[in-house]
Residue frames as a rotation matrix with the C-alpha (Angstrom) as fourth column:
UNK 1
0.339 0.379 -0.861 66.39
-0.845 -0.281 -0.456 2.39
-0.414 0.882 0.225 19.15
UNK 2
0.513 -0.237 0.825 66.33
0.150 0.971 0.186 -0.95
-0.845 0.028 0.534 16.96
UNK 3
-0.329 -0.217 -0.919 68.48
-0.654 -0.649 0.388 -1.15
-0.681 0.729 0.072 13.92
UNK 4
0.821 0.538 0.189 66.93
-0.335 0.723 -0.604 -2.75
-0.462 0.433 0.774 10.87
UNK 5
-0.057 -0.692 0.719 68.24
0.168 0.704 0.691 -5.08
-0.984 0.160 0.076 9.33
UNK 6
-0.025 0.480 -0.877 68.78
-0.776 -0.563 -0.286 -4.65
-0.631 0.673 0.386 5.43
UNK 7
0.610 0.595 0.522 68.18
-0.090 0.707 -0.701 -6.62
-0.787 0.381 0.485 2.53
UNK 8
0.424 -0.667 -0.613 71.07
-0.722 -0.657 0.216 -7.65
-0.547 0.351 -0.760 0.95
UNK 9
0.599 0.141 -0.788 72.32
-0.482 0.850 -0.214 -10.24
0.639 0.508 0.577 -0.72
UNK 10
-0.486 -0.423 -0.765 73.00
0.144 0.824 -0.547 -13.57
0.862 -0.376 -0.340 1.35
UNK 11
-0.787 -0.034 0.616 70.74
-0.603 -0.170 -0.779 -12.38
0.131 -0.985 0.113 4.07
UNK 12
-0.915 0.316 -0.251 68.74
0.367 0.911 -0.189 -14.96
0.169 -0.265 -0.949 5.87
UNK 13
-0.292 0.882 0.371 64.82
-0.944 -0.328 0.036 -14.03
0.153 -0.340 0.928 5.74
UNK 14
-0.624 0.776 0.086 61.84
0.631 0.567 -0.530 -16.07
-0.460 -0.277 -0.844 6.95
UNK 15
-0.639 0.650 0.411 58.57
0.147 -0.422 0.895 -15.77
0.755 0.633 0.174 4.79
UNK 16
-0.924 0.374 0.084 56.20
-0.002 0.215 -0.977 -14.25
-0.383 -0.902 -0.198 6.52
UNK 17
-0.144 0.959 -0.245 53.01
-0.662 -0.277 -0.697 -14.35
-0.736 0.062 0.674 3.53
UNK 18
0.107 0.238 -0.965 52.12
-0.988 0.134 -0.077 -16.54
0.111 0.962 0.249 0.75
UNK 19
0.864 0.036 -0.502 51.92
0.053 0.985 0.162 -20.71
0.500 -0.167 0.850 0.64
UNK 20
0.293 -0.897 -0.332 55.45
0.510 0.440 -0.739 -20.36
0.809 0.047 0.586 1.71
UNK 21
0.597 0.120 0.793 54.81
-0.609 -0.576 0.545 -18.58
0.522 -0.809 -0.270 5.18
UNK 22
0.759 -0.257 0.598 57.34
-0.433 0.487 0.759 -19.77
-0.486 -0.835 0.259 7.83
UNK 23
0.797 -0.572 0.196 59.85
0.601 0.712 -0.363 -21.07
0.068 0.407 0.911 5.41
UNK 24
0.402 -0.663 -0.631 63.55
-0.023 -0.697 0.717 -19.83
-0.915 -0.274 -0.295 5.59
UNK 25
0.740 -0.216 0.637 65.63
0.669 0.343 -0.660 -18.43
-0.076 0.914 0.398 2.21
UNK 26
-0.010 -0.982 -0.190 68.23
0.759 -0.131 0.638 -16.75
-0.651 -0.138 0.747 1.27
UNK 27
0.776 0.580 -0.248 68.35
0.196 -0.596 -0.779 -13.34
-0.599 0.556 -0.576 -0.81
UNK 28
-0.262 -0.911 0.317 70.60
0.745 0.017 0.666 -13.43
-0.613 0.411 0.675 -3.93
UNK 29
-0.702 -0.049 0.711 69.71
0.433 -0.822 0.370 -10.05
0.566 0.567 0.598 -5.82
UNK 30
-0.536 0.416 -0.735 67.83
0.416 -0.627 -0.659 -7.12
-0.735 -0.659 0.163 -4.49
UNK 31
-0.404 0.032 0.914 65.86
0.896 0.213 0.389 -6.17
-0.182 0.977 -0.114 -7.56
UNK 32
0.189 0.244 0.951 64.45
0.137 -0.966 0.221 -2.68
0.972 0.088 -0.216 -6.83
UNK 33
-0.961 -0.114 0.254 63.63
-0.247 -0.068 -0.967 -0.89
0.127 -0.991 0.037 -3.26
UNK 34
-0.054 0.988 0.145 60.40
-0.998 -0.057 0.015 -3.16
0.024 -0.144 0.989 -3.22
UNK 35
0.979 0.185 0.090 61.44
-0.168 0.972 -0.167 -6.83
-0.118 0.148 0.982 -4.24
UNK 36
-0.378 -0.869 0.319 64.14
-0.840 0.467 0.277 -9.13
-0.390 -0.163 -0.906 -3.72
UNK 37
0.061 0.072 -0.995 65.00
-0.493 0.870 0.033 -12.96
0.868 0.488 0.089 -5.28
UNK 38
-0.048 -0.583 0.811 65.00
-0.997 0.074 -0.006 -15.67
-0.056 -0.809 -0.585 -2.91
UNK 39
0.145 0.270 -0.952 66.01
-0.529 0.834 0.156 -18.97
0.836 0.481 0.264 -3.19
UNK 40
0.568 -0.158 0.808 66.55
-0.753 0.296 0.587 -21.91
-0.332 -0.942 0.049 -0.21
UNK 41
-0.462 -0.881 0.100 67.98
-0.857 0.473 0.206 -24.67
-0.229 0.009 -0.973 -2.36
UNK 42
-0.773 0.486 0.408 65.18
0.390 0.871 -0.298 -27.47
-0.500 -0.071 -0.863 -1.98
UNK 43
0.202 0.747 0.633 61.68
0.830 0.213 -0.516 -25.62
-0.521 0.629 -0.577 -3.22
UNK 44
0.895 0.102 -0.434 63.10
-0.111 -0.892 -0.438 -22.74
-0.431 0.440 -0.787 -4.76
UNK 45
0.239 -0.920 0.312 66.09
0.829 0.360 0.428 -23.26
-0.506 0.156 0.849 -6.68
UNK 46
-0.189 -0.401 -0.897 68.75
-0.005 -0.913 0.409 -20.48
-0.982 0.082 0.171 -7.57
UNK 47
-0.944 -0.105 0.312 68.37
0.300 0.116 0.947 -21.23
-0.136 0.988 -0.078 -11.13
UNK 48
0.024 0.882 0.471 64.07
0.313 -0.454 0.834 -20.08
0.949 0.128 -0.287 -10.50
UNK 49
-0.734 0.247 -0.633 64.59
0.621 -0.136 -0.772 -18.19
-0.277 -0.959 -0.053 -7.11
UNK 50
0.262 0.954 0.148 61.04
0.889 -0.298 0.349 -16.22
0.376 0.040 -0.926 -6.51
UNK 51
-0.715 -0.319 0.622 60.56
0.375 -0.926 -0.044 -12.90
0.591 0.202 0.781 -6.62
UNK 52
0.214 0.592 -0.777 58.90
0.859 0.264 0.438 -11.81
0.465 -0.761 -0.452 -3.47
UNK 53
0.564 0.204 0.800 57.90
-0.139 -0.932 0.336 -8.29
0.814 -0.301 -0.497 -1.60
UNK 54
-0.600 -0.800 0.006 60.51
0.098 -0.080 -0.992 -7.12
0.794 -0.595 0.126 0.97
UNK 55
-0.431 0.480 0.764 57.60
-0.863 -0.468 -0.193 -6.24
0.265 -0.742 0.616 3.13
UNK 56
0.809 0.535 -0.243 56.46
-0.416 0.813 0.406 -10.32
0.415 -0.228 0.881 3.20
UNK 57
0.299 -0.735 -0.608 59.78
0.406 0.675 -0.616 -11.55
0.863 -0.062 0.501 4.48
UNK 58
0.989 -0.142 -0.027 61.24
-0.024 -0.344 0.939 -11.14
-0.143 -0.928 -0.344 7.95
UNK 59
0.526 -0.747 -0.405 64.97
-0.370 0.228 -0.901 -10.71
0.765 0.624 -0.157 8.23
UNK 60
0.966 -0.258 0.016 67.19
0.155 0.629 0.762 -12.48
-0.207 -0.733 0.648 10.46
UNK 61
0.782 -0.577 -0.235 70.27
-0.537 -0.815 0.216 -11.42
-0.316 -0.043 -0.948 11.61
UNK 62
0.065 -0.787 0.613 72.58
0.014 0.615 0.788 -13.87
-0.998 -0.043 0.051 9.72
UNK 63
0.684 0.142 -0.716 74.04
-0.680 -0.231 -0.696 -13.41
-0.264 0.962 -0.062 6.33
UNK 64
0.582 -0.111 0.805 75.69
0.024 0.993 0.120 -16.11
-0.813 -0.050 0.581 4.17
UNK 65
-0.486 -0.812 -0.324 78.24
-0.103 -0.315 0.943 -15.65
-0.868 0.492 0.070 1.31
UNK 66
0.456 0.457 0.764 76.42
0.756 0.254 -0.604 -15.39
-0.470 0.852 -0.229 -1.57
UNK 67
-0.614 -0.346 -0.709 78.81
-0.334 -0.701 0.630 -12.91
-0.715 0.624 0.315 -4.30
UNK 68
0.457 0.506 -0.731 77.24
-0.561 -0.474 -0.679 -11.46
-0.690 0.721 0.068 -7.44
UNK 69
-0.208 -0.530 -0.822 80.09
-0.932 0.362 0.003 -13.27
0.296 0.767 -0.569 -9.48
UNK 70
-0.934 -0.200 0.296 79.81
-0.231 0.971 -0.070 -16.93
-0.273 -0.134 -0.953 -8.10
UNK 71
0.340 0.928 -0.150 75.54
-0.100 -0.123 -0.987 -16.47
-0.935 0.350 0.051 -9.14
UNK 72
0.632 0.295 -0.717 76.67
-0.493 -0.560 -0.665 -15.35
-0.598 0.774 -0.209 -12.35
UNK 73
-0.241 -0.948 -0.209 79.49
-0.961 0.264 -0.084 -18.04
0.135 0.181 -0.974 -12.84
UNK 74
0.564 0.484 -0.669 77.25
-0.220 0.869 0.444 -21.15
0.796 -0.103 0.596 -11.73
UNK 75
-0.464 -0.862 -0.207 79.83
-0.039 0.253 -0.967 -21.35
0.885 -0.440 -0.150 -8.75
UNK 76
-0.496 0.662 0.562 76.84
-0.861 -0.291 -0.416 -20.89
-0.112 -0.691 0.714 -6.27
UNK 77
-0.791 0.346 -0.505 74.79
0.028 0.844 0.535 -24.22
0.611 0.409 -0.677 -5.69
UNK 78
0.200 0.723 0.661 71.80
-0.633 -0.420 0.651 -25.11
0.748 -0.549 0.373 -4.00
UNK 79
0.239 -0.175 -0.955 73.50
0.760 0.646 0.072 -27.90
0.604 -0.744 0.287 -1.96
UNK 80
-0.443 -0.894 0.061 75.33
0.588 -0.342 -0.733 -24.80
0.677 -0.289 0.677 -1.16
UNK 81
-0.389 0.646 0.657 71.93
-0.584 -0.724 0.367 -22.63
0.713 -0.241 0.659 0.14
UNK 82
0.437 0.404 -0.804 70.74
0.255 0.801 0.541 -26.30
0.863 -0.441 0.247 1.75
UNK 83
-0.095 -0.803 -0.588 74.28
0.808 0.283 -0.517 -26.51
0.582 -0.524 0.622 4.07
UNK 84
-0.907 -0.229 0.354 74.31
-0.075 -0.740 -0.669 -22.70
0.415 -0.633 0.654 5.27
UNK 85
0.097 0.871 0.482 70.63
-0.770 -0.241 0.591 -22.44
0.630 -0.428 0.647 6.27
UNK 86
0.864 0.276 -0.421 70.98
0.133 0.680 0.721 -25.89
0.485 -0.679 0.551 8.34
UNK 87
-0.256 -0.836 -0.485 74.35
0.482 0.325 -0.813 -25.03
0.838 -0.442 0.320 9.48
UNK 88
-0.762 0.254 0.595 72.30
-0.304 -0.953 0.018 -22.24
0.572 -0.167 0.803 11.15
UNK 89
-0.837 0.541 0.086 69.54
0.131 0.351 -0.927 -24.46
-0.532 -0.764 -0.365 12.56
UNK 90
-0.551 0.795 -0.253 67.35
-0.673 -0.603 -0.428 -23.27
-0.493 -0.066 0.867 10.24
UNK 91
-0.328 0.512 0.794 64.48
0.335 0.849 -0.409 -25.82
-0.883 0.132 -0.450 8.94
UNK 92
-0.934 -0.354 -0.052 64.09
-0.002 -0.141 0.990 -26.06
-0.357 0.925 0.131 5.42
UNK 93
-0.585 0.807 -0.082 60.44
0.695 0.551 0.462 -26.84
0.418 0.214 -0.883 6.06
UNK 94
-0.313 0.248 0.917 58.03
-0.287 -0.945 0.157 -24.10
0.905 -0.214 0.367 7.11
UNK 95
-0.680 -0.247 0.691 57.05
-0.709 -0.019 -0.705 -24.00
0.187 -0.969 -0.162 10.98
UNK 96
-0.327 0.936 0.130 53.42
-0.830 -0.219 -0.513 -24.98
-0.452 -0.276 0.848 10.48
UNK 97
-0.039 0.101 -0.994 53.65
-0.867 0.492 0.084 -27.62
0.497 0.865 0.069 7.73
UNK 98
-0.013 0.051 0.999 52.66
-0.413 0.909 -0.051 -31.07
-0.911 -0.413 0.009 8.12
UNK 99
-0.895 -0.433 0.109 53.39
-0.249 0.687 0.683 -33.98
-0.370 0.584 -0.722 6.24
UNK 100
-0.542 0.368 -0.755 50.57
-0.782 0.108 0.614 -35.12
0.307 0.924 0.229 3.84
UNK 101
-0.576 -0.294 -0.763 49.99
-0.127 0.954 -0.271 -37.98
0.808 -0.059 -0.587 5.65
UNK 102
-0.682 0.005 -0.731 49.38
0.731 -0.017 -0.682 -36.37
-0.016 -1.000 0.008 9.01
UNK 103
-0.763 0.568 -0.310 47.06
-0.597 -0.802 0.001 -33.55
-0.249 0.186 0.951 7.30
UNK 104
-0.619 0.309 -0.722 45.41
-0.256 0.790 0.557 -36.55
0.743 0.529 -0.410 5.97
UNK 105
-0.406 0.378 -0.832 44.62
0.420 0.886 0.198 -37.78
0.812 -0.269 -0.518 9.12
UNK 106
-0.871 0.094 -0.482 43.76
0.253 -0.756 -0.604 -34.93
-0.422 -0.648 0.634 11.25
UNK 107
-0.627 0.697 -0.348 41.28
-0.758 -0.442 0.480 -34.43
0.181 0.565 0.805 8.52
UNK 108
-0.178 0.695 -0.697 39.66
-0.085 0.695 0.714 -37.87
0.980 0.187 -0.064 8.94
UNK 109
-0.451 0.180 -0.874 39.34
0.886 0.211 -0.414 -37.39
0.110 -0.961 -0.255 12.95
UNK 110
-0.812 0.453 -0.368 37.23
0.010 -0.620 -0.785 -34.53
-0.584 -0.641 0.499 12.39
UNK 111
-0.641 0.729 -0.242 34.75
-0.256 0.095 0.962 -35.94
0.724 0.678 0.125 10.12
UNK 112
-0.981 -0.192 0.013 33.76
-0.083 0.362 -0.929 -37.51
0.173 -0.912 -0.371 13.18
């Protein structure tokens, strides 16, 4: 039998629906038993973290200090969401994403 994993604050998810599929974030409030905040630091900042369906987000088995009082004190940064997710390996960029540039051109080699 697996155990899930819950949704708590400071756990590490990975989106798994919306423009922001494949990206990794951090959950800093649980807001019902349907939706959690989550912010990463770079496109989501804690100050607007997105409000986003527990059932779109994988979790991952690594939680990060995030306390209710250091949120609510400004004592939480996003350098601070940046550092733990890369100390972790995780990529701040989603899996699939490509650089503007390189979508660019992929697009002009199949006008062909």
């Amino acid at each position: 039998m697996m155990n899930r994993l819950t949704m708590e604050p400071g756990r590490v998810v990975q989106s798994t629906q919306g423009r922001d599929a494949g990206r990794y974030f951090v959950v800093l409030q649980v807001v019902d038993d349907r939706h959690v905040l989550i912010a990463d630091g770079q496109s989501r900042k804690i100050d607007h973290p997105k409000k986003k369906k527990m059932m779109h987000l994988r979790p991952k088995p690594i939680v990060v200090n995030v306390e209710p009082q250091a949120l609510e004190n400004k004592h939480l940064q996003d350098s601070d969401l940046r550092k733990a997710l890369s100390a972790h390996g995780l990529s701040l960029k989603a899996q699939n994403e490509q650089p503007h540039a390189e979508a660019a051109a992929a697009g002009a080699d199949k006008e062909d």
